[in-house]
C-alpha positions in Angstrom: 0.0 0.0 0.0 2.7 2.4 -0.4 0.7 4.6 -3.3 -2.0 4.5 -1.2 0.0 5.5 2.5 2.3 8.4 -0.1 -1.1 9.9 -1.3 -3.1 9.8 1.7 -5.9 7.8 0.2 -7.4 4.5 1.2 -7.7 2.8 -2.0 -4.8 2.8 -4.7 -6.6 3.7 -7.4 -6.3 7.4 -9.0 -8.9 8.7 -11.7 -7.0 9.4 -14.6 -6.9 13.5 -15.5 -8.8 15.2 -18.5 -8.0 18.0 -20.5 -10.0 20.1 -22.6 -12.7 20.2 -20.4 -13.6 17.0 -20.1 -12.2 17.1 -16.9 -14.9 18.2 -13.7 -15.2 18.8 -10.1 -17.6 17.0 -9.0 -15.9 14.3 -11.0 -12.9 14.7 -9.3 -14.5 15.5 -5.6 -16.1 12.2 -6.3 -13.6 9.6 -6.3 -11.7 11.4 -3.6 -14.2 10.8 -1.3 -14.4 7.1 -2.4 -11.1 6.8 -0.7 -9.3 7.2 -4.2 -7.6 10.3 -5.7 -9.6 12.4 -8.0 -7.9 14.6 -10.6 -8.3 17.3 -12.8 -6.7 18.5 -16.1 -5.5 22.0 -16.4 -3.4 22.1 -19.4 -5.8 24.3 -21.0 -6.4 26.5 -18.5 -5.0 30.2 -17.6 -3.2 30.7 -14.1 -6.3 32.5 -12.9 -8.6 30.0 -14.0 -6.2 27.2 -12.2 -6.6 29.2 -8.9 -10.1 28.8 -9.3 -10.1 25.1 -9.9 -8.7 24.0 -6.6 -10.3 26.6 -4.5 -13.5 24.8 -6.0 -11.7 21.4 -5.1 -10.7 22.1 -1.8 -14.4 23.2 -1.2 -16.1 20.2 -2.8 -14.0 17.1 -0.9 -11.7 17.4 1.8 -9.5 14.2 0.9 -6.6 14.5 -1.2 -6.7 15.4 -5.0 -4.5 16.3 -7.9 -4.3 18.7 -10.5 -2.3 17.7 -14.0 -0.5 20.0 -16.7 1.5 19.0 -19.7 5.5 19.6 -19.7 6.2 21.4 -23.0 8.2 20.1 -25.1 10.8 22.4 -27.1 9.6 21.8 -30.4 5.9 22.7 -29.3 7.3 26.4 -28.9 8.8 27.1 -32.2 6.9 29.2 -34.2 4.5 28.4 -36.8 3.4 30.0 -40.0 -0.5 29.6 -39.7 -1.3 31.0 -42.6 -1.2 27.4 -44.8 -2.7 25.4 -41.8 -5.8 28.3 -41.7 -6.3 28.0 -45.5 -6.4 23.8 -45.1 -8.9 23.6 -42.6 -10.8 26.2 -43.9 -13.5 24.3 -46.3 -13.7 22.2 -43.3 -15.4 25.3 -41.2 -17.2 26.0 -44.3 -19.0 23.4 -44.3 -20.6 24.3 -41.3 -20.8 28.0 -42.1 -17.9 28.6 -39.3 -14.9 30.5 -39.5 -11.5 28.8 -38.4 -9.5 31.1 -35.9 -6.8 33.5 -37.6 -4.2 33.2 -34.1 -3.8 30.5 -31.7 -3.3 31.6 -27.7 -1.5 29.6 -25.6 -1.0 29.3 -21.9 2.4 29.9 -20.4 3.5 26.7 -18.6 5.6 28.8 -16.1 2.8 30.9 -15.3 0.7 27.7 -15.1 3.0 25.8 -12.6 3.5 29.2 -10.3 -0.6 29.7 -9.8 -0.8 25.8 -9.1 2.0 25.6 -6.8 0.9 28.6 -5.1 -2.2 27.0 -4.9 -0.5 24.2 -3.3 -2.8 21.3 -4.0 -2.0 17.7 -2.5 -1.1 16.5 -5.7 0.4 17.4 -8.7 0.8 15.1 -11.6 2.7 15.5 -14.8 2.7 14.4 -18.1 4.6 15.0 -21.6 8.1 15.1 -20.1 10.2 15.6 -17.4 9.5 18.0 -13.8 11.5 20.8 -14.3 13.8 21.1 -11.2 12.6 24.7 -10.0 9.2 23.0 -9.8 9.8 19.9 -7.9 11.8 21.7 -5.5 8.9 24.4 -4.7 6.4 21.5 -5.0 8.2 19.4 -2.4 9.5 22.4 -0.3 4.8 22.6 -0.1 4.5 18.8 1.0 2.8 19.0 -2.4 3.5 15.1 -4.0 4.5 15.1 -7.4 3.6 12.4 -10.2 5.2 11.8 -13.3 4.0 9.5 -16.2 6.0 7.8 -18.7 5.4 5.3 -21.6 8.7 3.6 -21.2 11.3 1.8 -19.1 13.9 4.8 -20.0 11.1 7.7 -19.4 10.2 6.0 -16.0 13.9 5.6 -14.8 14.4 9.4 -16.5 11.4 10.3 -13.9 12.7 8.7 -10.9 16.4 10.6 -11.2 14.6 13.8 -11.8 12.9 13.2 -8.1 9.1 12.5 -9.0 8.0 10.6 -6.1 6.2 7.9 -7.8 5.6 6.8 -11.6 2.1 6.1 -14.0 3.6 3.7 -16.4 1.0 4.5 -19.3 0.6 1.8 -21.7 -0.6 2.6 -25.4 -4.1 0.4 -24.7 -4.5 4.2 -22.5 -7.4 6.9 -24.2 -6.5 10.5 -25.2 -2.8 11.6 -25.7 0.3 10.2 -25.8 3.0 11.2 -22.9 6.1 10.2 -24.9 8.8 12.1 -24.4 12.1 10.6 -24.9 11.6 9.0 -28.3 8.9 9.6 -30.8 5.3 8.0 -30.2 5.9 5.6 -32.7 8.5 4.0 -30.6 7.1 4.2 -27.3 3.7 1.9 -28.2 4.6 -0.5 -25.1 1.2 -2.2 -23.6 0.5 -1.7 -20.4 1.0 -5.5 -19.2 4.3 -5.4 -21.0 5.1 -2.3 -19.9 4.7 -2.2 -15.9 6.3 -5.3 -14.6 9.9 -4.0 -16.6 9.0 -0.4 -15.0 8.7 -2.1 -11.4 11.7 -3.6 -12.1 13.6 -1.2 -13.0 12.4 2.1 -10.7 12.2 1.9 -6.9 9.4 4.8 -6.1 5.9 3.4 -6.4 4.4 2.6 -10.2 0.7 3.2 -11.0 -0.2 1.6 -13.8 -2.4 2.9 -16.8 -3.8 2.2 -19.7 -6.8 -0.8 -20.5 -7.6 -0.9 -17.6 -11.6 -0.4 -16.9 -13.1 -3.2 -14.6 -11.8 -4.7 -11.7 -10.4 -7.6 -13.2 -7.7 -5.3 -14.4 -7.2 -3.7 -11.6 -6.2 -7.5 -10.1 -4.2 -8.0 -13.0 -2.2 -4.9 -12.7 -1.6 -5.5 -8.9 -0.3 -9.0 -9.8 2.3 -7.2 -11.9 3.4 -5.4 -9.0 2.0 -2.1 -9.5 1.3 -0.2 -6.5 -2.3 1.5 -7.9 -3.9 2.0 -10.5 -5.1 4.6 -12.7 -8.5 4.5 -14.8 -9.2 7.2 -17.5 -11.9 5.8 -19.8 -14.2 4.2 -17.5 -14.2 7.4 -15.4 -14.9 9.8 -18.5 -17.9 7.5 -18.8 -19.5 8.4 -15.6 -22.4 10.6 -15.4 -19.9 13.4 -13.6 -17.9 14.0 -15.8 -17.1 16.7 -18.1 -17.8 14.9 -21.9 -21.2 15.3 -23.7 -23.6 12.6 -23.5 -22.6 11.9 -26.9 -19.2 10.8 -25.8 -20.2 8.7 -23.1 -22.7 6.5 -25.1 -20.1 6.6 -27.8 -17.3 5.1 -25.2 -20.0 1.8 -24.6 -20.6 1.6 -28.3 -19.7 -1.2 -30.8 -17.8 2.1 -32.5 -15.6 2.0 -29.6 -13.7 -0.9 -30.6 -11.4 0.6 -33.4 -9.5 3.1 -31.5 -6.5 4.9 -33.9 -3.9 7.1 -32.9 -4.3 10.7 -34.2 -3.0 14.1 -34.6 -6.0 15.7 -36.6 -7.1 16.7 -33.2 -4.5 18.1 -31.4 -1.0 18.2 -33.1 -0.4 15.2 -30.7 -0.6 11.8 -30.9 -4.4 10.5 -29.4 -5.9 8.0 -28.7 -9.5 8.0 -30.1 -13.0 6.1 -31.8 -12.0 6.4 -34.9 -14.9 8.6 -37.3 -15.5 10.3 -40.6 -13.3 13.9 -39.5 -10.4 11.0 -39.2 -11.2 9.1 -41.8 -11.4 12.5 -44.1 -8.2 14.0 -43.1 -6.2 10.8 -43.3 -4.0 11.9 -45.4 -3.2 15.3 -43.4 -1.9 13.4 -40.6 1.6 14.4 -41.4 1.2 17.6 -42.3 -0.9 19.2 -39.6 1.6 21.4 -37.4 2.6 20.4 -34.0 0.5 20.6 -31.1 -0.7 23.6 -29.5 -1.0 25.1 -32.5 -3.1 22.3 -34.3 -4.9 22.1 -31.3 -5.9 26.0 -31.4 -7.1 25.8 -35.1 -9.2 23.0 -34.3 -11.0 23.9 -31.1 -13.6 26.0 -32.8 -14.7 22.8 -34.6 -14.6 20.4 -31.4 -16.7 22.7 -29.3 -19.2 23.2 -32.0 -19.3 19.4 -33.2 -20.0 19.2 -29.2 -22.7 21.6 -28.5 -24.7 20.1 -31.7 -23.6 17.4 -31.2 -22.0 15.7 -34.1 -20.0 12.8 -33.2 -18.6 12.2 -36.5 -16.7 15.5 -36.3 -15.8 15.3 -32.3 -12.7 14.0 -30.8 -13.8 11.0 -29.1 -10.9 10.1 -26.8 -11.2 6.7 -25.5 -9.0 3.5 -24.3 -9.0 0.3 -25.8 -11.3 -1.2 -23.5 -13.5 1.5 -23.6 -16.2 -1.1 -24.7 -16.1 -2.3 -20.8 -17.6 0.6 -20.0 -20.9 2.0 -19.0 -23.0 4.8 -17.9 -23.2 5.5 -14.2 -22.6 7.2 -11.4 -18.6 7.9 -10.6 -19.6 6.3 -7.2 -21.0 3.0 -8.3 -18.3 2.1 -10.5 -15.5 3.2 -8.1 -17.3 0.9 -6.3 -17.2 -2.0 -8.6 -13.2 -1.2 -9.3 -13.1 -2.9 -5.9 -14.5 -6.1 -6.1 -12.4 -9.1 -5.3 
């Protein structure tokens, strides 16, 4: 139980974060007070806005939770001519008399990491790279714990010597995007069963595993591999709290949801998603969309409007691959069934 005695929770098992909104309070507030640790994606999010998030979490549970942003990675802040990228998605906003955006704003992830550490939650967990030193230092220096998830042996020893204090081995089977860091995505596809026994071999802080895991039969099997916890994405963004349209959620139960493809239509990252007609369209693009956040700004218009209509075809449906294990209900009740023996 050393996850469990490090976090302060009863039950090893952490909900996985959500960006883009998908992410919610009472989502989060939830499983924290199911004796698990609830999270909550702020990648998107300004400082002020973070501030605001775990004031409203630290008012909704009074058990430990955490709060997730991306690591940027240096090729993510060159800049980008948008002209080319505007004029290719354009006839795709046409068709739904929409305009695409002429500029993409982006969030400092300085400015970011100072509101959140000043808001000192109990957690923090990272993803997309390595904790920069200034941050572990002021996060540790708060009692604050710090995660950090990798998608290999070499990102989760890489973690460990950078002073996370424990590790979310992500397998590819996970939903939504890909943490790689070290290596391209490509090369970092490791499953989650292959992929946590040879991180618990090779790291000595606690290893959470991620990635297929949706019922508690995988929760068993991921124990038995000598993970110290677990953490569940999919089956959470299911739930009736959370922050994905109803669309979404019936979409994540649905026959649909067994062909899950890796994209970067969505983002300018590599995600894991139901595969549908905006992917199957722009198939061809997938190498020359420009790198995330600036593919991820031109598209948000779309998302948010395929959402509100909603239009699942032309939505990013981020799911795992045993999304189909999934079901509609209350983030209580199936918290509850990730603990049967």
């Amino acid at each position: 139980m050393r996850l469990a005695e490090l976090l302060g929770i009863e039950h090893p098992i952490i909900q996985g974060p959500f960006g883009g909104g998908l992410s919610s309070v009472a989502l989060a507030a939830t499983v924290s007070d199911a004796g698990g640790l609830g999270s909550f994606g702020a990648h998107h999010l300004e400082p002020d806005a973070i501030t605001e998030v775990v004031r409203d979490l630290r008012g909704a549970t009074g058990k430990p939770f955490a709060v997730n942003l991306w690591v940027p990675q240096a090729t993510e802040r060159e800049p980008v001519d948008l002209a080319p990228h505007i004029a290719r998605v354009e006839p795709l906003y046409r068709r739904f008399g929409l305009e695409p955006p002429r500029d993409v704003v982006v969030p400092g992830f300085t400015d970011q990491a100072d509101a959140l550490l000043a808001a000192a939650p109990p957690v923090i967990s990272l993803v997309m790279g390595l904790a920069p030193r200034w941050l572990l230092d002021a996060a540790h220096a708060k009692g604050i714990v710090v995660l950090g998830t990798a998608t290999t042996v070499e990102e989760a020893i890489a973690l460990e010597e950078c002073g996370v204090d424990a590790v979310v081995a992500s397998g590819s089977d996970a939903g939504g995007h890909r943490g790689a860091f070290l290596r391209p995505v490509e090369h970092s596809l490791v499953g989650t069963f292959s992929l946590v026994p040879q991180v618990v071999d090779a790291v000595r802080v606690p290893v959470v595993a991620a990635g297929g895991i949706a019922d508690a039969r995988g929760v068993r099997a991921a124990r038995a591999l000598g993970a110290d916890g677990v953490q569940v994405g999919t089956g959470f963004l299911a739930t009736h709290e959370s922050g994905a349209t109803e669309a979404h959620k019936v979409a994540l139960g649905g026959q649909d949801a067994r062909i899950t493809v890796l994209t970067r239509l969505f983002s300018g990252r590599h995600a894991r998603g139901i595969h549908n007609r905006l992917i199957a369209e722009l198939a061809a693009e997938e190498g020359a969309v420009p790198p995330y956040p600036y593919q991820n700004g031109l598209m948000r218009p779309l998302r948010e409007f395929a959402a509100e209509q909603p239009l699942a075809d032309y939505m990013s449906l981020w799911a795992g691959q045993a999304a189909p294990l999934s079901s509609i209900r209350s983030a209580k009740d199936y918290f509850a069934a990730l603990l049967e023996p």
